[in-house]
C-alpha positions in Angstrom: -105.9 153.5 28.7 -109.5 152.5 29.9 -111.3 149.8 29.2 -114.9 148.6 30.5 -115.9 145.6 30.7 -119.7 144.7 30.4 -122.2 142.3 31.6 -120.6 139.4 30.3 -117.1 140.0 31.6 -114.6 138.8 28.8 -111.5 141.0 27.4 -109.0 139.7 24.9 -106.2 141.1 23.9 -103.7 140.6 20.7 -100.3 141.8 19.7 -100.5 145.7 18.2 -101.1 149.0 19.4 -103.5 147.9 22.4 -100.9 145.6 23.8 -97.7 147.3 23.3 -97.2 150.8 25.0 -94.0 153.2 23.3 -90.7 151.2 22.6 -92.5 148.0 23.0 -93.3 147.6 26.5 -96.3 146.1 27.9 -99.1 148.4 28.1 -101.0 149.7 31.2 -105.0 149.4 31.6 -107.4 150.2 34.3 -110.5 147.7 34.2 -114.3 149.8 34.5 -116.2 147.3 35.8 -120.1 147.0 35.9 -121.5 145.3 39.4 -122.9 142.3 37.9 -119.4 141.3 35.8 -118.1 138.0 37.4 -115.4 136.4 37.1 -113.5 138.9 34.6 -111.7 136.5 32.4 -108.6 137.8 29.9 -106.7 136.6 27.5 -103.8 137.8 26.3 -101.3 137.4 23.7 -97.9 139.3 25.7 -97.4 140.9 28.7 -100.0 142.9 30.4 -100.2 145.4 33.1 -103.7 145.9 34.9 -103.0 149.2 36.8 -106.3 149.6 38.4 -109.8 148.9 38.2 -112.7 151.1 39.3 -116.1 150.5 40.9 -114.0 149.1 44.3 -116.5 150.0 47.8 -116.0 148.3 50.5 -115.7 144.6 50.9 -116.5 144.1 47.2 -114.6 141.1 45.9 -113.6 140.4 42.1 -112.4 137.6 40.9 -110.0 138.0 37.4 -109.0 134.8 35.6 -106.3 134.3 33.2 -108.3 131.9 30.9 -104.9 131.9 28.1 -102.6 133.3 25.8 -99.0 133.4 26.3 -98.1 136.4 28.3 -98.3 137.6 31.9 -101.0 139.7 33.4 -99.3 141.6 36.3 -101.5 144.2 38.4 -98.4 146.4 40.1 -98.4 148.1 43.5 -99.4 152.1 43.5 -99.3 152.3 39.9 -99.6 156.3 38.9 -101.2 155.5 35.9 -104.3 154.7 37.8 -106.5 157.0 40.1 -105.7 157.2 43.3 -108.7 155.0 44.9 -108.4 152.4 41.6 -105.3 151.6 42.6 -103.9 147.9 43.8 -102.0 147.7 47.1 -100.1 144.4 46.7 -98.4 143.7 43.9 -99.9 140.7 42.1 -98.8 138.6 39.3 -100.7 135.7 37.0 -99.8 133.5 34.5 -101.8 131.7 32.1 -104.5 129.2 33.5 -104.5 131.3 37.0 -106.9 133.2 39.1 -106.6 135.7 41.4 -109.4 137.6 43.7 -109.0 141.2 44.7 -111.2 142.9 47.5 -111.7 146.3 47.8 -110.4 148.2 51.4 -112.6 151.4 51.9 -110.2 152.0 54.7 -107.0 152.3 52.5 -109.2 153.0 49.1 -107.2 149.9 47.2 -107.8 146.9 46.3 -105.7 144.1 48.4 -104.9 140.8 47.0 -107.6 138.3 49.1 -106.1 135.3 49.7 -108.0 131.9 50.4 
């Protein structure tokens, strides 16, 4: 599943078929992000996986934010649910009331975890 996120940068989430992937389990997304959307802030009610997110070039930074909810938003490692150059190299996790910051590597096509 795909989902963009305009100008304006805010995705919530809720318990049903958006959330919960075949026998339950937390479902995967990849973010479309416009160049202007900062910081991406979601909410979500139960677990969610962030597979990818497009738009990465070089150097470009993105900050997500965890603004509430009660479940985990985890962005896994080389997740084949995403494309290839949408992918993340580190896995990351976040729980609610967290941040994280990503920055793209045109060298490995992936966004890295960017640590402050």
């Amino acid at each position: 599943m795909s989902v963009h996120i305009p100008s304006g940068g805010y995705l919530i989430l809720e318990p049903g078929p958006i959330v919960e992937g075949p026998g339950g389990g937390a479902i995967g997304i990849t973010l479309g992000i416009d160049s202007g959307v900062q910081p991406i802030r979601i909410t979500s009610i139960g677990d969610l996986s962030v597979v990818g997110m497009t738009g990465g070039f070089d150097g470009r930074i993105v900050f997500v934010v965890h603004v509430g909810g009660a479940g985990a938003v985890n962005f896994p490692a080389e997740s084949l649910s995403a494309t290839a150059t949408d992918r993340f190299a580190d896995a990351v996790g976040m729980d609610p009331d967290e941040g994280r910051a990503f920055i793209y590597d045109g060298s490995l096509s992936r966004w890295k975890k960017l640590t402050l």
